[in-house]
Structure formats: C-alpha cells, structure tokens
DSSP file (Angstrom, degrees, kcal/mol; ACC not computed):
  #  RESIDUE AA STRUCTURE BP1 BP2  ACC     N-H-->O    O-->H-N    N-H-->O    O-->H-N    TCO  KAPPA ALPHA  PHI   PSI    X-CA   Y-CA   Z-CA
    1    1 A X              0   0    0      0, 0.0     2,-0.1     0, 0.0    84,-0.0   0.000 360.0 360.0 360.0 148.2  -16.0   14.7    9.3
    2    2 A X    >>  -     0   0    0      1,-0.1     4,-2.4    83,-0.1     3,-0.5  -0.308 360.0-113.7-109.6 163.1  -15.7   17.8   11.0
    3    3 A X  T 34 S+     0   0    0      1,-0.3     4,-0.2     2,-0.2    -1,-0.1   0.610 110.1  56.6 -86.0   1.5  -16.2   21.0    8.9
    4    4 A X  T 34 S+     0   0    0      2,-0.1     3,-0.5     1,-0.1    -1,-0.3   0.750 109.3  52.2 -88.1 -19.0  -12.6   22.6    9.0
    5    5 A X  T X4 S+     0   0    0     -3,-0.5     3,-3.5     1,-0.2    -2,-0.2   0.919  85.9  85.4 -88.8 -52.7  -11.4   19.2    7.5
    6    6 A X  T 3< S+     0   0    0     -4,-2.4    -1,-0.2     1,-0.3    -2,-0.1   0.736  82.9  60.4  -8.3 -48.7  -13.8   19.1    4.5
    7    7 A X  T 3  S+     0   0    0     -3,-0.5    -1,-0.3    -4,-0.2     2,-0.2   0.098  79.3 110.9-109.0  27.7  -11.9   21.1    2.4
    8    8 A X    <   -     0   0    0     -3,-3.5    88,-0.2     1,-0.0     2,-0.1  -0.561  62.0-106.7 -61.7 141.5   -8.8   19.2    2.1
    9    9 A X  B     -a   96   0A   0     86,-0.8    88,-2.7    -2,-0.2    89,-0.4  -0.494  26.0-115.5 -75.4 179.8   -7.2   17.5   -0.6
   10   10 A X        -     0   0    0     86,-0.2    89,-0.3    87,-0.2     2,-0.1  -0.904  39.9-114.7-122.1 133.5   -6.9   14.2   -1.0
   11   11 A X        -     0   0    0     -2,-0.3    89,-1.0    87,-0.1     2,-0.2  -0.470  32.1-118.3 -80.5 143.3   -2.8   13.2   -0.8
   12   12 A X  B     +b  100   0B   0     87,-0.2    33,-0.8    33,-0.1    89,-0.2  -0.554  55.4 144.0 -11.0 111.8   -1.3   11.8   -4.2
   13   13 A X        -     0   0    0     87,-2.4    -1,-0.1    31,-0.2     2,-0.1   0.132  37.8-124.1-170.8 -62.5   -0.2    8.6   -3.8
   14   14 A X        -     0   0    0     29,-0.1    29,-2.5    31,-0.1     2,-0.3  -0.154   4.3-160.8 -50.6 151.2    0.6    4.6   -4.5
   15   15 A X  E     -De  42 103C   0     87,-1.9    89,-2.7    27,-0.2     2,-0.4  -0.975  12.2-141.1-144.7 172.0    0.5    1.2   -3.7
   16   16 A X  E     -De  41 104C   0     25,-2.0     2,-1.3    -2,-0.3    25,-0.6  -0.930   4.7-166.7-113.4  80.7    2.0   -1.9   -4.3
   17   17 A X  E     - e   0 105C   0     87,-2.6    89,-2.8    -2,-0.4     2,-0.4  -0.720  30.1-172.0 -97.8 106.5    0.3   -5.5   -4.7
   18   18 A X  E     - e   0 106C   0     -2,-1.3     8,-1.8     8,-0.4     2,-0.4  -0.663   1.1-166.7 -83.1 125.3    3.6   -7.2   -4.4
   19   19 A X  E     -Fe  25 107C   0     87,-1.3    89,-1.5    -2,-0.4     6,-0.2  -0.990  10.7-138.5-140.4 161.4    3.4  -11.0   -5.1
   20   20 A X    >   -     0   0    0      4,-0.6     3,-1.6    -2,-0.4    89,-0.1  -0.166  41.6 -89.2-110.4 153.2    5.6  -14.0   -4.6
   21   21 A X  T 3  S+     0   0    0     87,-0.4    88,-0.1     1,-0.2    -2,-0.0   0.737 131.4  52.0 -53.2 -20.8    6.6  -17.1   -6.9
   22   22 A X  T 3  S-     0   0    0      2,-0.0    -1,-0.2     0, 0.0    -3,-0.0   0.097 123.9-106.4-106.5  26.3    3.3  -18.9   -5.2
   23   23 A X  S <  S+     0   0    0     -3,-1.6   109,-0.3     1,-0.2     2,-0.2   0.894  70.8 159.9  56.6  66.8    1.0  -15.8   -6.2
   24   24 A X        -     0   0    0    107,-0.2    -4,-0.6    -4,-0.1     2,-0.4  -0.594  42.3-127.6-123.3 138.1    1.3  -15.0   -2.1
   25   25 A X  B     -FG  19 130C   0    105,-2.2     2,-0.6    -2,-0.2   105,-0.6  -0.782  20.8-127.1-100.9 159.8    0.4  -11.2   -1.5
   26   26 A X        -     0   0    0     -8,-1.8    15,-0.5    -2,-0.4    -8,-0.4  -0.844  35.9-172.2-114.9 111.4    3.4   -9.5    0.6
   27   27 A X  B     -I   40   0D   0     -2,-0.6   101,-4.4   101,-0.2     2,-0.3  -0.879  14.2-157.5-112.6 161.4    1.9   -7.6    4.0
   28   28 A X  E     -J  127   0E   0     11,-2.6    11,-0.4    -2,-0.3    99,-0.2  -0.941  20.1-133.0 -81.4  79.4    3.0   -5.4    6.6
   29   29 A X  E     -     0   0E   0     97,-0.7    96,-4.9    -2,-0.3    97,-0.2  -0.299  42.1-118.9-113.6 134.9    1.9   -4.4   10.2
   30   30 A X  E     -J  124   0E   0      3,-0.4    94,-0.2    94,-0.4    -1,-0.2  -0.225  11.2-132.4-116.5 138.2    2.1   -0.5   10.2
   31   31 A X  S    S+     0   0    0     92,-1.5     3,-0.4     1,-0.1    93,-0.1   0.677 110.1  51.1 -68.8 -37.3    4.9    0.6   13.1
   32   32 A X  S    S+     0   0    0     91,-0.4    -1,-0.1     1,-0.3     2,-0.1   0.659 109.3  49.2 -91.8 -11.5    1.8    3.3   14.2
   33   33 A X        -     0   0    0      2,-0.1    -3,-0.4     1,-0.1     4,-0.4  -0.592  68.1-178.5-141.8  67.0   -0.9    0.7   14.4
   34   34 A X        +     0   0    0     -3,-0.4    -1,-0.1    -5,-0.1    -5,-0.1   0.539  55.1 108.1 -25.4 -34.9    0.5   -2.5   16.7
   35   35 A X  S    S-     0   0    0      1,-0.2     2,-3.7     3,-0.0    -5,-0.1  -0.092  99.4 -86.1 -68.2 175.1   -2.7   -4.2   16.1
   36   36 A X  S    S+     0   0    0     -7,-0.1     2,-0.3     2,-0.0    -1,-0.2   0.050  86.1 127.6 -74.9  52.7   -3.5   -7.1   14.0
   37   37 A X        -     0   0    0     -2,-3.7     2,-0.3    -4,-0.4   102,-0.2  -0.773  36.5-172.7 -95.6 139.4   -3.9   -4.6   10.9
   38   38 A X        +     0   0    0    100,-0.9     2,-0.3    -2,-0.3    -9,-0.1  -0.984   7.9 173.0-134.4 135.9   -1.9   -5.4    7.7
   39   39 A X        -     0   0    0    -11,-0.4   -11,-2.6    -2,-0.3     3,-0.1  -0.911  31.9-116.9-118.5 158.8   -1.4   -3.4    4.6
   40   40 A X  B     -I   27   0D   0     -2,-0.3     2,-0.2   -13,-0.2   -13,-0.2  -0.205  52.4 -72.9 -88.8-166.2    0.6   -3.9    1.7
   41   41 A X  E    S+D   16   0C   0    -25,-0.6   -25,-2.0   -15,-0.5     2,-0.3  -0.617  73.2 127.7 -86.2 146.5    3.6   -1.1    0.8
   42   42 A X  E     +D   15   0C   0    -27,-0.2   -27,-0.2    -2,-0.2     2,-0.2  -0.916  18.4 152.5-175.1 154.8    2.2    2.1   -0.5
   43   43 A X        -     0   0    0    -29,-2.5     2,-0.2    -2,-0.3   -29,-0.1  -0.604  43.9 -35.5-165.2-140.4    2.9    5.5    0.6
   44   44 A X        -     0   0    0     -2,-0.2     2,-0.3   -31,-0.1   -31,-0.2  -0.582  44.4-124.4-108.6 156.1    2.9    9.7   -1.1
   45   45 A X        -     0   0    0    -33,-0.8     2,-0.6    -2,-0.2   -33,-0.1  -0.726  29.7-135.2 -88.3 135.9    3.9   10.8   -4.5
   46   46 A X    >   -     0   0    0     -2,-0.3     3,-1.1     4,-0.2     8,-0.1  -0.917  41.1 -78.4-100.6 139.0    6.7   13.6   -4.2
   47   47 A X  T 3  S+     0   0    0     -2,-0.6     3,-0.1     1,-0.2    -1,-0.1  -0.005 119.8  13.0 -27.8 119.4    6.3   16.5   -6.2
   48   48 A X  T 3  S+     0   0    0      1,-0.3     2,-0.5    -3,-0.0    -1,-0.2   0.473  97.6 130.1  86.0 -13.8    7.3   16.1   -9.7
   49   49 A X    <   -     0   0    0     -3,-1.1    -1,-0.3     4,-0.0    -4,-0.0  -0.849  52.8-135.9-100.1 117.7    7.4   12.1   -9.1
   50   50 A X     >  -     0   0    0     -2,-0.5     4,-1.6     1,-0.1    -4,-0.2  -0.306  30.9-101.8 -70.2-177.2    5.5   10.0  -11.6
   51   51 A X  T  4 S+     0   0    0      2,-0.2     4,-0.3     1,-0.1    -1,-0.1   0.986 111.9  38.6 -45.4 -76.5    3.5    7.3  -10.2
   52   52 A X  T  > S+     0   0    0      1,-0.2     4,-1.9     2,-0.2     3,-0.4   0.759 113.5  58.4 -60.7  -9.1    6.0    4.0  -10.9
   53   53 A X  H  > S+     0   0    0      1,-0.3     4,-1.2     2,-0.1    -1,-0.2   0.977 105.4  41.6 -80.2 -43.7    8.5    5.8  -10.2
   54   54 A X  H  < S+     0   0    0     -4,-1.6     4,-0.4     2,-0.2    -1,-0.3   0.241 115.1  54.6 -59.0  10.4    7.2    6.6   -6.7
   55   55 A X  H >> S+     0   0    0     -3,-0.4     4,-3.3    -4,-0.3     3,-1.0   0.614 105.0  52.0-103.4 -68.6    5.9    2.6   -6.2
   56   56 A X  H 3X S+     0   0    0     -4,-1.9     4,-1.1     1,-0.2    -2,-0.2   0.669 113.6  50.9 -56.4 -14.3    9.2    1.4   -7.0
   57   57 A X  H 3X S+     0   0    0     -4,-1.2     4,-2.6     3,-0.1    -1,-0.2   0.892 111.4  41.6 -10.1 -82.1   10.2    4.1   -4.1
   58   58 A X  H <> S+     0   0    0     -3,-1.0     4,-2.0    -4,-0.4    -2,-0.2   0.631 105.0  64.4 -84.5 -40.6    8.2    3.2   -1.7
   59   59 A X  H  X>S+     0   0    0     -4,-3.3     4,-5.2     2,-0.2     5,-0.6   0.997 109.7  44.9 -33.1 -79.7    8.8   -0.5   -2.3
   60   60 A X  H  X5S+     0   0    0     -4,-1.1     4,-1.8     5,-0.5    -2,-0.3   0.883 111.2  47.0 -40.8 -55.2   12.3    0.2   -1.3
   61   61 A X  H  <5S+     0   0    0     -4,-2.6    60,-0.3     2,-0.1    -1,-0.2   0.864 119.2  40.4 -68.3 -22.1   12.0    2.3    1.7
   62   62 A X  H  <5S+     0   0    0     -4,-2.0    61,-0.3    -3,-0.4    62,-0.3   0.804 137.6   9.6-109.5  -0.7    9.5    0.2    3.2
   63   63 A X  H  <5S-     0   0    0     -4,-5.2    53,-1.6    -5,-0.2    -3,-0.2   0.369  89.9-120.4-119.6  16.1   11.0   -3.4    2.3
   64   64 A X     << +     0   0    0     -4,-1.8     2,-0.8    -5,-0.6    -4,-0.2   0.204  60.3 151.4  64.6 -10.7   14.3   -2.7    1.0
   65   65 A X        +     0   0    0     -6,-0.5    -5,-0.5     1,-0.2    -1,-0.2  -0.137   1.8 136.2 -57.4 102.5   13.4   -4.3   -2.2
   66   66 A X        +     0   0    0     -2,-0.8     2,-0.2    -7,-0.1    -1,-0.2   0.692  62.1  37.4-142.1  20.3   15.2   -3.0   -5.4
   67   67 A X  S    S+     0   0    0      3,-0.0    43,-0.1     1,-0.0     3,-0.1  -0.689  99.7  48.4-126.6-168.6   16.2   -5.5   -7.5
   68   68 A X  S    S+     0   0    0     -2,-0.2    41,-1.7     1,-0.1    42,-0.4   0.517  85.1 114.8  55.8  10.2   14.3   -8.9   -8.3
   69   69 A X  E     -H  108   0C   0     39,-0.2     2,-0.4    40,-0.2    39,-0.2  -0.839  41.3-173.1 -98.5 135.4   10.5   -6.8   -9.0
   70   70 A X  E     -H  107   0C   0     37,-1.7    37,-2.3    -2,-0.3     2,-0.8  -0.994  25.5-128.1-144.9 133.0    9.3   -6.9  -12.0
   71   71 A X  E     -H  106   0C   0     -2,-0.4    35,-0.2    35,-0.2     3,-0.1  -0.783  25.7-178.7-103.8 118.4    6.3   -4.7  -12.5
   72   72 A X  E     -     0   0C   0     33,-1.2     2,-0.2    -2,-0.8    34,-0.2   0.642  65.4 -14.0 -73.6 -25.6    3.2   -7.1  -14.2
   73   73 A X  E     -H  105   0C   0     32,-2.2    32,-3.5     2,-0.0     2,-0.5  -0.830  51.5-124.1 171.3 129.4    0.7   -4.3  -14.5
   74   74 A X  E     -H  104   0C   0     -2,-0.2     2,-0.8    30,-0.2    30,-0.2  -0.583  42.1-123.4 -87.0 165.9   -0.4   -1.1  -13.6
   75   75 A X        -     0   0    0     28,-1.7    28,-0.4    -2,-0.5    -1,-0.1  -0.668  30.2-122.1 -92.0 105.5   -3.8   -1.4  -12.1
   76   76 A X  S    S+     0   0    0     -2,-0.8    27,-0.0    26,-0.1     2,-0.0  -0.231  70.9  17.0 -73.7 174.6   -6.3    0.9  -14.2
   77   77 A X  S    S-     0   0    0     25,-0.0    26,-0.5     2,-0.0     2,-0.2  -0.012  84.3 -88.5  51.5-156.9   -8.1    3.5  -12.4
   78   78 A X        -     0   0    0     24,-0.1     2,-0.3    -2,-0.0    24,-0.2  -0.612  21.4-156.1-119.0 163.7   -7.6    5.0   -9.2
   79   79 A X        -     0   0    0     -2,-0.2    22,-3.1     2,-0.1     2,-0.3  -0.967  18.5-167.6-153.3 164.3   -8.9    4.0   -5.9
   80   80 A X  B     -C  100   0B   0     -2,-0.3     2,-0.4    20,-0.2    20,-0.2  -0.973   1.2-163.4-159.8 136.9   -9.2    7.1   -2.9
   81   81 A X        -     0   0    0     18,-1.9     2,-0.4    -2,-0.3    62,-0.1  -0.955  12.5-144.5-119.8 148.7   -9.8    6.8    0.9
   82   82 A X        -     0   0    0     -2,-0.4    16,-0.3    60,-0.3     2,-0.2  -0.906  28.0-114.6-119.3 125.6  -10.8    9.2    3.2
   83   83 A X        -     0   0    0     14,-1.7     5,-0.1    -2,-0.4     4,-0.1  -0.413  34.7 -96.1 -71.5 134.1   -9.3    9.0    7.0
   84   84 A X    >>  -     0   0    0     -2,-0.2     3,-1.8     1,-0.1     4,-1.0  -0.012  41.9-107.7 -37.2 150.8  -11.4    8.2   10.4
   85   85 A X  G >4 S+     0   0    0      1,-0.2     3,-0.6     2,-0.2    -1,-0.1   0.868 119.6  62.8 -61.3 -25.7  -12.3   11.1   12.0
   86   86 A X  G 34 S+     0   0    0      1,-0.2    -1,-0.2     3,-0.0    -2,-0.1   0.559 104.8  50.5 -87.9  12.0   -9.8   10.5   14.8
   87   87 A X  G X> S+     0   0    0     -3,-1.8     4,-2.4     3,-0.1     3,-0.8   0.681  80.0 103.5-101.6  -5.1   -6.9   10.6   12.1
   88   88 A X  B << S+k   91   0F   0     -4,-1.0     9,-0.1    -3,-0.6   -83,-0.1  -0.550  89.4  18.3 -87.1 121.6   -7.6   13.8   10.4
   89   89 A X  T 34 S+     0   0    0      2,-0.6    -1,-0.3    -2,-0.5     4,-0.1   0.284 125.8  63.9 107.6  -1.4   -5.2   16.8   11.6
   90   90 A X  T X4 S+     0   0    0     -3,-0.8     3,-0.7     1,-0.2    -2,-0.2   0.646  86.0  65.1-109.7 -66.9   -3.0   14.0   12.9
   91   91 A X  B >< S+k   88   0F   0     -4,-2.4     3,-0.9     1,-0.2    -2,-0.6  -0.599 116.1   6.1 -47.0 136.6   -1.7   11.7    9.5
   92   92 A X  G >  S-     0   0    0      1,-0.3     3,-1.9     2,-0.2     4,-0.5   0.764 129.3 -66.1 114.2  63.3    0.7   13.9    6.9
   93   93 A X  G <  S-     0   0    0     -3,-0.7    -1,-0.3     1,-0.3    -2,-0.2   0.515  87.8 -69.7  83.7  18.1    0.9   16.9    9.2
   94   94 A X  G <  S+     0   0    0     -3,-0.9    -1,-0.3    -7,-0.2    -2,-0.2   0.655 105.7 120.8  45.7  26.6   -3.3   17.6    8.6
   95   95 A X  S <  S+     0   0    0     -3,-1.9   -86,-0.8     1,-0.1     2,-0.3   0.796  74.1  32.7 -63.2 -18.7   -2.6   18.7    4.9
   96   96 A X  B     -a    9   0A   0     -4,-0.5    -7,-0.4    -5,-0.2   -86,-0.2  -0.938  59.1-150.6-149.4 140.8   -5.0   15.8    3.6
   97   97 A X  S    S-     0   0    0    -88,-2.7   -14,-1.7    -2,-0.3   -87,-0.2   0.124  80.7 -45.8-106.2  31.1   -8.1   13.9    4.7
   98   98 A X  S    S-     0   0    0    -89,-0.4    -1,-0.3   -16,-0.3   -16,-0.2  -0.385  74.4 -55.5 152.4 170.4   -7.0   10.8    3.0
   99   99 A X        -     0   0    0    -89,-0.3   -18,-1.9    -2,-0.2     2,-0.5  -0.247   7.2-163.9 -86.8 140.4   -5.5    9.3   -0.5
  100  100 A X  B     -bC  12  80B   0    -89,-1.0   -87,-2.4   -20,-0.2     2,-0.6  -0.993  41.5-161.6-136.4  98.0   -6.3    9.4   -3.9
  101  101 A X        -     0   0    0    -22,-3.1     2,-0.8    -2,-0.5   -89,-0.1  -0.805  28.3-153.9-119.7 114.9   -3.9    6.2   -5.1
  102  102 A X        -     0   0    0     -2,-0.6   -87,-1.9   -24,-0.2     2,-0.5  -0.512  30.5-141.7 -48.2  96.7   -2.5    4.9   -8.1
  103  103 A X  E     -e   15   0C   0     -2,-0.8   -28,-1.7   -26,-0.5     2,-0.4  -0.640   8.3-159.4 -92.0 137.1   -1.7    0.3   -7.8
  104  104 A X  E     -eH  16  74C   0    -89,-2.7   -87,-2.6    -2,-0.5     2,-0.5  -0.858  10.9-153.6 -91.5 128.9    0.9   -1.6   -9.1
  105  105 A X  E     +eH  17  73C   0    -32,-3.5   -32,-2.2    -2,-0.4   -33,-1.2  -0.983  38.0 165.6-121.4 111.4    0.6   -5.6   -9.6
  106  106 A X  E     -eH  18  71C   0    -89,-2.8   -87,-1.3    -2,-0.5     2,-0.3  -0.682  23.9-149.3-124.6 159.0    4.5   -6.5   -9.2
  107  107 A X  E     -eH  19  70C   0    -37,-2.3   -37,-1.7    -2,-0.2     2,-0.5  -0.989   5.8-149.0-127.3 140.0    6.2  -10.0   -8.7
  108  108 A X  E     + H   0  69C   0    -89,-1.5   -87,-0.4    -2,-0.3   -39,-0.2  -0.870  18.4 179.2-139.5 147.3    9.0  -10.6   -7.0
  109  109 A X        +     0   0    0    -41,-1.7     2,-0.2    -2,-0.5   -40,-0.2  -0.008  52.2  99.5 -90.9  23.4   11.4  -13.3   -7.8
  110  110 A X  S    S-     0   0    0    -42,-0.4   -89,-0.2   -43,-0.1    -2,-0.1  -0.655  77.5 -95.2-114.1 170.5   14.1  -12.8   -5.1
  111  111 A X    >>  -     0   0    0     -2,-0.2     3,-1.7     1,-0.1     4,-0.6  -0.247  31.3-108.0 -93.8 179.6   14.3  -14.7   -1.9
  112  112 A X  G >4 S+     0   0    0      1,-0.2     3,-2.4     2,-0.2    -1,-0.1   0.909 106.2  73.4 -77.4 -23.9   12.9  -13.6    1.5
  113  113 A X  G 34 S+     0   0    0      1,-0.2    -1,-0.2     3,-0.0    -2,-0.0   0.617  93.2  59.6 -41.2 -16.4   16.5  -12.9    3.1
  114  114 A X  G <4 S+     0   0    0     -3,-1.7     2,-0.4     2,-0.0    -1,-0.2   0.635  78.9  93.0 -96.5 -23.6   16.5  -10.2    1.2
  115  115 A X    <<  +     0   0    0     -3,-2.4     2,-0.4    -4,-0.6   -51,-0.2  -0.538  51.0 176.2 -59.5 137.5   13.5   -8.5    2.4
  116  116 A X        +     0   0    0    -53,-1.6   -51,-0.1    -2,-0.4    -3,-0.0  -0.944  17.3 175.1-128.6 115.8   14.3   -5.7    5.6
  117  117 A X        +     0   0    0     -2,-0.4     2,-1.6     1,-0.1     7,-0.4   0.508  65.2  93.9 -80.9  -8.1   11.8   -3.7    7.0
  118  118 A X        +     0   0    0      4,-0.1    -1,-0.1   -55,-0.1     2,-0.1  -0.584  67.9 165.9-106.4  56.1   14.1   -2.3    9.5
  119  119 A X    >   -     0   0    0     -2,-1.6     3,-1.1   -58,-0.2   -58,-0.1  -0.209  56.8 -86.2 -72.7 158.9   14.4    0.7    6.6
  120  120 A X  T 3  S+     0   0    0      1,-0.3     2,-0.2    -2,-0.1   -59,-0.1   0.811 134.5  17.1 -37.6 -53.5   16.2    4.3    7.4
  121  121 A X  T 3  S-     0   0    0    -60,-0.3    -1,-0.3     0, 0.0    -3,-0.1  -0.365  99.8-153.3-149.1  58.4   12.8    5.3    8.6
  122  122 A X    <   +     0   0    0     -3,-1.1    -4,-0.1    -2,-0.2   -60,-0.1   0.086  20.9 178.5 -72.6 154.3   10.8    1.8    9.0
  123  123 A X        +     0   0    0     -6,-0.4   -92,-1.5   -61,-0.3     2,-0.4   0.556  65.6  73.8-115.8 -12.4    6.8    1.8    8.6
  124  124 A X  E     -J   30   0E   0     -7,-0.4   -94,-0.4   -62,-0.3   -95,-0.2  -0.818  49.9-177.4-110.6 123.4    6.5   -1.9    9.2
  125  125 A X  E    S-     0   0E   0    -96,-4.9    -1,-0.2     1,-0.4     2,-0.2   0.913  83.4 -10.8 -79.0 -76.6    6.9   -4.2   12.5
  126  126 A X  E     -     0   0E   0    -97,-0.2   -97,-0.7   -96,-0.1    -1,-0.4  -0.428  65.1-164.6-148.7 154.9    6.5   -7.5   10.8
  127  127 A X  E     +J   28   0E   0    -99,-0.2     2,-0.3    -2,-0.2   -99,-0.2  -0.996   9.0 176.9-154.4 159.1    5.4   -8.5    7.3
  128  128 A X        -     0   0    0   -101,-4.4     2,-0.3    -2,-0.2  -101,-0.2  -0.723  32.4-103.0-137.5-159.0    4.4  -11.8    6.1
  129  129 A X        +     0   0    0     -2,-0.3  -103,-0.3  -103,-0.2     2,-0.2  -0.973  44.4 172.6-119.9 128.4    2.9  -13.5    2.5
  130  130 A X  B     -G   25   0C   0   -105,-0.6  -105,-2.2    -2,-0.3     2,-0.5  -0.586  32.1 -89.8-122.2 169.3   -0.8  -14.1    2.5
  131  131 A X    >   -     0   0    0   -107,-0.2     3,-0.9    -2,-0.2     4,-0.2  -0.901  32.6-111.3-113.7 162.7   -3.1  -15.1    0.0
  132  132 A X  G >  S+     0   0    0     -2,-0.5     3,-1.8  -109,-0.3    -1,-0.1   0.630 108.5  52.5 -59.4 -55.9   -4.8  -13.1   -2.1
  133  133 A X  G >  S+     0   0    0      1,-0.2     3,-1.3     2,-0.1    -1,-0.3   0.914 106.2  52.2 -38.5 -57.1   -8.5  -13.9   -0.5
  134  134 A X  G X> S+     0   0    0     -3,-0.9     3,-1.9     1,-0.2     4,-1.2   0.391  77.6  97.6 -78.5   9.1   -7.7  -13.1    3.0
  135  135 A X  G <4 S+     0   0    0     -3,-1.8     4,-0.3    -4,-0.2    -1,-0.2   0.624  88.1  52.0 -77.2   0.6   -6.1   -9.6    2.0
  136  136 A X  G <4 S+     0   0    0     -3,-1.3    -1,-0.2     2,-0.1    -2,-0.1   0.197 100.1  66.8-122.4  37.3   -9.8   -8.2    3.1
  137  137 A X  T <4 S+     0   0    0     -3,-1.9    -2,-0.1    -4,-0.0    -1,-0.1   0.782 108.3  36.9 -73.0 -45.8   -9.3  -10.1    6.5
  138  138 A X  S  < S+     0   0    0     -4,-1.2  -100,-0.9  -101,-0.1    -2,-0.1   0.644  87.9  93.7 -81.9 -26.5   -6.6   -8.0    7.3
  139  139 A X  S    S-     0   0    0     -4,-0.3     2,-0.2  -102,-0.2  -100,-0.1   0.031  74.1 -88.5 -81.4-165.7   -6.9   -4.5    6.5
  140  140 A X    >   -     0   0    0   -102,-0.1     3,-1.8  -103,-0.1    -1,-0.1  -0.545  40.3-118.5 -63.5 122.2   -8.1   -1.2    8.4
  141  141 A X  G >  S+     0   0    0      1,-0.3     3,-2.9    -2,-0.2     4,-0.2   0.906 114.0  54.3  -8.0 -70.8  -11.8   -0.4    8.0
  142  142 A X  G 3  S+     0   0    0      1,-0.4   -60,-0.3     2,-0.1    -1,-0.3   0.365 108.0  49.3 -81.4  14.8  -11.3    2.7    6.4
  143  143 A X  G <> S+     0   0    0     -3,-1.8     4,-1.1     1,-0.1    -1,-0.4  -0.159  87.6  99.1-126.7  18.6   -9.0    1.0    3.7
  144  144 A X  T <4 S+     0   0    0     -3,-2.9     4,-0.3     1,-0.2    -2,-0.1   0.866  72.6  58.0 -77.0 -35.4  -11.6   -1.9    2.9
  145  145 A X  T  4 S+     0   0    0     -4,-0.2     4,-0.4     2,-0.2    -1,-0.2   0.381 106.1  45.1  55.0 -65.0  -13.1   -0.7    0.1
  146  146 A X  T >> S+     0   0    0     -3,-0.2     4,-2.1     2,-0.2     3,-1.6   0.968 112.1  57.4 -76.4 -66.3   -9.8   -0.4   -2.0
  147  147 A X  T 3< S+     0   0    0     -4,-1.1    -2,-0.2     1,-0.3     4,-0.2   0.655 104.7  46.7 -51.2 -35.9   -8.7   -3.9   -0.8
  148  148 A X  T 3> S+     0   0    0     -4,-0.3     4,-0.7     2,-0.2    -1,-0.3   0.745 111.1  54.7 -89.7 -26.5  -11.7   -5.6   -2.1
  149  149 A X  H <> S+     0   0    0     -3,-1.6     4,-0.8    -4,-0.4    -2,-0.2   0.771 110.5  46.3 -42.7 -73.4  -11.3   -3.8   -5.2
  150  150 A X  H  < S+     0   0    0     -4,-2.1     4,-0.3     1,-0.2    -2,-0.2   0.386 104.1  56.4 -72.4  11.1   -8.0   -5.0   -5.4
  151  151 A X  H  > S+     0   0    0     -5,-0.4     4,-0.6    -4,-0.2    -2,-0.2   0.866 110.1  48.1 -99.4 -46.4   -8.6   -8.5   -4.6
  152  152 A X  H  X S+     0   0    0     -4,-0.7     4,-1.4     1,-0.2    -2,-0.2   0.816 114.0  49.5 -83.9 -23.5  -11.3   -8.6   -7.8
  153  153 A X  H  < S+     0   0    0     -4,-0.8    -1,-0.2     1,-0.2    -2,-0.1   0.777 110.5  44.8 -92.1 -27.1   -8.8   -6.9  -10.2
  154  154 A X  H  4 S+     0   0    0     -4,-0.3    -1,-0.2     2,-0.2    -2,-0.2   0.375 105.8  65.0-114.8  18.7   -6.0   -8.9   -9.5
  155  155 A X  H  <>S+     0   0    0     -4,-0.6     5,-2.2    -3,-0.1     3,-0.5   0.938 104.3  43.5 -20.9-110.8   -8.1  -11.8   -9.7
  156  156 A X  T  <5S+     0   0    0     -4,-1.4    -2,-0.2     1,-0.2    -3,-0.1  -0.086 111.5  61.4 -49.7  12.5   -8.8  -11.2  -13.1
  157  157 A X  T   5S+     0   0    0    -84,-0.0    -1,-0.2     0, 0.0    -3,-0.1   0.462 115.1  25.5 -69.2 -51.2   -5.0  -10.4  -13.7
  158  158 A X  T   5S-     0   0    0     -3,-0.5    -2,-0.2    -5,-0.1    -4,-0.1   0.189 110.0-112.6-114.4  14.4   -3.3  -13.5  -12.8
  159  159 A X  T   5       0   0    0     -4,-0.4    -3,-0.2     1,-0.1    -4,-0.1   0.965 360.0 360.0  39.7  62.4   -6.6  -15.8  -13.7
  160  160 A X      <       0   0    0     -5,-2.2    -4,-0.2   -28,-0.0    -1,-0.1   0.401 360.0 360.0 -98.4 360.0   -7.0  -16.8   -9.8
C-alpha cells in the first residue's frame, strides 16, 4: 500500500447474509466488476445510522427488499478489509482504504418476483441463490477472508 494511503480510515459499514426458505445464500454481480465476482448486499453506514438500521437500508437499495426479512441474528464481531492497491484513491472518493463491517444473518420468506436490482442507483447486474459452501467460490480476493468467516459462523447458526 502506498504511503499516502496508510493513513486512512477504514469506512463503517454492513453486510447482509440474506437466506432463502432452502437456507440458499442470495448473491450479486457488482455493476463495477462484470466478472464472475459475487457478493452478497452490504454497503456504508451514514452518519448517525445504527448498524441494522443501515442493513435493512442497504438491503432495500440494492434488492428492493423491504418487507418479508426477518433478521435471525446479528453476527458477533466485526470483520474489516482493506482494498487492492489498484482501488485505493478510486472506491468512496479515496476517503477509506477499505471496511470495517458489521453482518446480519436475515431470512427471507417472500417470493423471487419481488426481488429488483434495477434500484434508483443499481450496484448489481444479476443475482442469484447459492449455497452456503460455495460463497468462498465466488467472491473477490480481497473480500475472502470475511467470507470464509462467514461461511463458519453461519454454519454454526443454522446447524448446517
């Protein structure tokens, strides 16, 4: 990491392991990154914004979901990533070299018609339901870490 960047913070922020009646995780493929990368939804805290309130946010802007969620569990600790060198000064305007994130383990019971990524300001091209092993098939390097993390914790959550 290059030495003007070093002294960043790290962005406030959440994510969302969203699951389906067949314990299915629900991912996305990021509008800015066309390759076969998926993440689930998860995005910035605004100022003044607790945590769930800002999942159940961020749920909504990036799948339209707001009714039929029911939040199982927050997901104790924290988890933090740091961006590749060739995102830093690019991602969030360069305020932050990478996330310090609060997770949610949500279900939702509503049908898939209901999902829209094609949001006011969509982050998603496509999104699908996976299962829960293959969520550290998919992700971004520099987000592998987290995933793998989350994969063991919600595990032990739902007694997969």
């Amino acid at each position: 990491m290059e030495e003007k960047f070093q002294n960043l913070p790290l962005r406030n922020g959440v994510g969302i392991v969203l699951l389906n009646k067949e314990n299915k995780i629900f991912v996305g493929k990021r509008v800015d990154n066309p390759s076969n990368f998926w993440q689930m939804p998860q995005g910035g805290v605004d100022n003044g914004e607790n945590f769930l309130d800002a999942a159940y946010r961020e749920l909504k802007e990036e799948t339209g979901i707001k009714k039929n969620v029911e939040l199982i569990q927050e997901i104790e600790g924290t988890m933090t990533y740091e961006l590749p060198d060739h995102l830093l000064g690019v991602v969030w305007k360069g305020k932050f070299k990478g996330q310090k994130q609060k997770w949610f383990l949500m279900r939702y019971e509503g049908n898939n018609s209901d999902i829209n990524i094609k949001t006011e300001n969509p982050e998603f091209l496509d999104w699908k339901w996976i299962d829960l092993n293959m969520i550290t098939d998919v992700v971004v390097d520099f987000k592998l870490h987290i995933y793998k993390e989350l994969k063991e914790k919600v595990k032990k959550i739902i007694n997969l």
